[in-house]
C-alpha positions in Angstrom: 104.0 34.9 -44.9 104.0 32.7 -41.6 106.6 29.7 -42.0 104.3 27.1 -41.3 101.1 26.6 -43.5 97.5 26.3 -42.5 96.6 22.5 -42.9 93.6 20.7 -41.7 93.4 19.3 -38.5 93.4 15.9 -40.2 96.8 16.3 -41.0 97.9 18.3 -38.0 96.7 15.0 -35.9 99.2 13.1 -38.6 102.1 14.7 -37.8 102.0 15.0 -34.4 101.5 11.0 -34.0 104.5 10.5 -35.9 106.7 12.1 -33.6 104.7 10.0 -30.7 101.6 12.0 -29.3 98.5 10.2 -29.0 94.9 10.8 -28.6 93.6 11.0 -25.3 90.1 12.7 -26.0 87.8 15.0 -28.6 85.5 17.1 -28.9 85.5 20.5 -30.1 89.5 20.1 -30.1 91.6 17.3 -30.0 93.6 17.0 -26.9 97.0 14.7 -27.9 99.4 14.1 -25.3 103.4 12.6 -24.7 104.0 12.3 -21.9 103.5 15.1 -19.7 103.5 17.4 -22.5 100.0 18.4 -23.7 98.7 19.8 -27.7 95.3 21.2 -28.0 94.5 21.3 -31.5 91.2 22.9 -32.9 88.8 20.9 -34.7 88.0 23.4 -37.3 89.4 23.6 -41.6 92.3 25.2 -42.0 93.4 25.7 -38.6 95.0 29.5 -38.9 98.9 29.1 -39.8 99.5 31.1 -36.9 97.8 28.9 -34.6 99.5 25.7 -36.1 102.4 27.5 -35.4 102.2 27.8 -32.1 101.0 24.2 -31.6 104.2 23.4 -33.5 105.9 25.5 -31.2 104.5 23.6 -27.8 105.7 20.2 -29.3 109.3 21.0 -29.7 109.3 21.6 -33.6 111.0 23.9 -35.8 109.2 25.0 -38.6 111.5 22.9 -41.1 110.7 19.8 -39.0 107.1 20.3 -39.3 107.2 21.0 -43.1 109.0 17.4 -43.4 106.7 15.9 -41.6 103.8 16.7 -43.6 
């Protein structure tokens, strides 16, 4: 079982605003940024919990830090 669920991309847009990544286009993904640092997240339902963890992964986030922020 992967350690971080499939969630919407909704949600995956959520968290990654709280830790301070904003919006800076759409489209068929969302393109977030902090920085220099740069998350593309797919704009389908449930993004794959494999994929999310690798998004996770590219911000800096443990899987227990993303759980808590969901």
């Amino acid at each position: 079982m992967p350690s971080i669920p499939g969630i919407s991309q909704r949600d995956a847009v959520r968290v990654f605003e709280k830790i301070g990544f904003t919006v800076r286009r759409q489209g068929k993904h969302v393109v977030m940024a902090r920085g220099k640092q740069v998350l593309v997240i797919p704009r389908h339902n449930p993004i794959v919990a494999y994929t999310m963890g690798g998004i996770a992964k590219t911000a800096g986030l443990t899987p227990e830090q993303f759980r808590s922020l969901l």
